[in-house]
C-alpha positions in Angstrom: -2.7 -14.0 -6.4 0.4 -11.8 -7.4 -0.1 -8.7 -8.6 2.1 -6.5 -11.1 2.0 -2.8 -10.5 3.3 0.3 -12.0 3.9 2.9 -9.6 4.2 6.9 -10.8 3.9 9.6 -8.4 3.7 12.9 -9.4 7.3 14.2 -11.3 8.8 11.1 -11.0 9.9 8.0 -13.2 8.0 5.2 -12.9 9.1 2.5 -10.6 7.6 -1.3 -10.9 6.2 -3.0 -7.8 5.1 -6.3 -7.5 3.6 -8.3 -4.7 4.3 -12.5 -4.7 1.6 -13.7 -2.5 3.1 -17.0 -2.6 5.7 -15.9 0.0 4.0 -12.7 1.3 7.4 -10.6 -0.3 7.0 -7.6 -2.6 10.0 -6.4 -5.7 10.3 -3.0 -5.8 12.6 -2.2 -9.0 13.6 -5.2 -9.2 14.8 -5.1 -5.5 13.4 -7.5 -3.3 12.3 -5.9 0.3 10.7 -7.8 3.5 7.7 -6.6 5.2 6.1 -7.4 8.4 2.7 -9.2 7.5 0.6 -6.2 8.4 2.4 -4.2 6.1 2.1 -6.6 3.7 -1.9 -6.8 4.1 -2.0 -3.3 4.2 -0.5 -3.1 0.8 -2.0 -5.8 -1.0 -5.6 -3.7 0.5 -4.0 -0.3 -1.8 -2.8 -2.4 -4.6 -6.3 -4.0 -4.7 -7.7 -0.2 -5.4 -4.5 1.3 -7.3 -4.9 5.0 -7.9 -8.1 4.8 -5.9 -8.5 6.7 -2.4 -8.9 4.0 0.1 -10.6 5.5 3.5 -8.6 4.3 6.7 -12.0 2.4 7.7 -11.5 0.6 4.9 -7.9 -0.4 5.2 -8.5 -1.4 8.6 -11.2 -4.2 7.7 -9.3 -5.5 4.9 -6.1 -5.2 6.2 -6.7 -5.9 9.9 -10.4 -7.2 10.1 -12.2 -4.8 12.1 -15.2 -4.3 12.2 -15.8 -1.3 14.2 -12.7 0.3 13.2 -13.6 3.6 16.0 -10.8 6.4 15.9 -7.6 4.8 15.4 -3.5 6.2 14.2 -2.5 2.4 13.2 -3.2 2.7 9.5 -1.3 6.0 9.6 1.7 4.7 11.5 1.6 1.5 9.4 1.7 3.6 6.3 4.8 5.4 7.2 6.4 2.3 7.5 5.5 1.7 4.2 6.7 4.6 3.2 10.2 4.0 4.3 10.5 0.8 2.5 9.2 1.7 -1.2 9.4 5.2 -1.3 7.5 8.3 0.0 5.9 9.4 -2.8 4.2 5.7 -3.6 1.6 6.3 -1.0 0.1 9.3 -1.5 -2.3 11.3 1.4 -5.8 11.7 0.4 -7.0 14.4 3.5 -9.0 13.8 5.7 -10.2 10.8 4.1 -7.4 7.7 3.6 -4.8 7.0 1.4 -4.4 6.1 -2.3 -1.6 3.8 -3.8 0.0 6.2 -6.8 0.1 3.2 -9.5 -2.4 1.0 -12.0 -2.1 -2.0 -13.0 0.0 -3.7 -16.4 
């Protein structure tokens, strides 16, 4: 399933992001970007609940299958990486709770 987003984080223009399943990429403004596969599954796991807080226990069983997640950084890490490729602002920090994808759906 692809999914068509519209991304808006606080004071900025909207940017569109879409995720092609079919080949695991994503389009960010039009601009095509590669992601490892857990970055991908991590963002497909936000774009599933856009705008929705998403706890770090739940990212890690949908994006990596655990489940006992325990005290882990990796969704943390994981998410910077995300960061770099489709902007800081996309992902925004929900403290001390997870992590919420700053877009809905068209």
């Amino acid at each position: 399933m692809s999914s068509l987003l519209m991304c808006q984080p606080a004071n900025e223009r909207a940017h569109q992001l879409y995720l092609d399943d079919r080949d695991r990429s994503i389009y960010f403004d039009g601009m095509r970007n590669t992601l490892t596969e857990q970055e991908y599954l991590l963002l497909s796991a936000l774009a599933q609940h856009a705008g929705e807080t998403v706890s770090r226990q739940e990212l890690l069983r949908s994006a990596w299958g655990y489940l006992s997640p325990g005290d882990t950084r990796t969704v943390d890490v994981h998410v910077q990486h995300l960061r770099k490729k489709i902007g800081f602002k996309t992902i925004a920090t929900v403290y001390r709770t997870g992590y919420r994808l700053c877009a809905h759906r068209v």
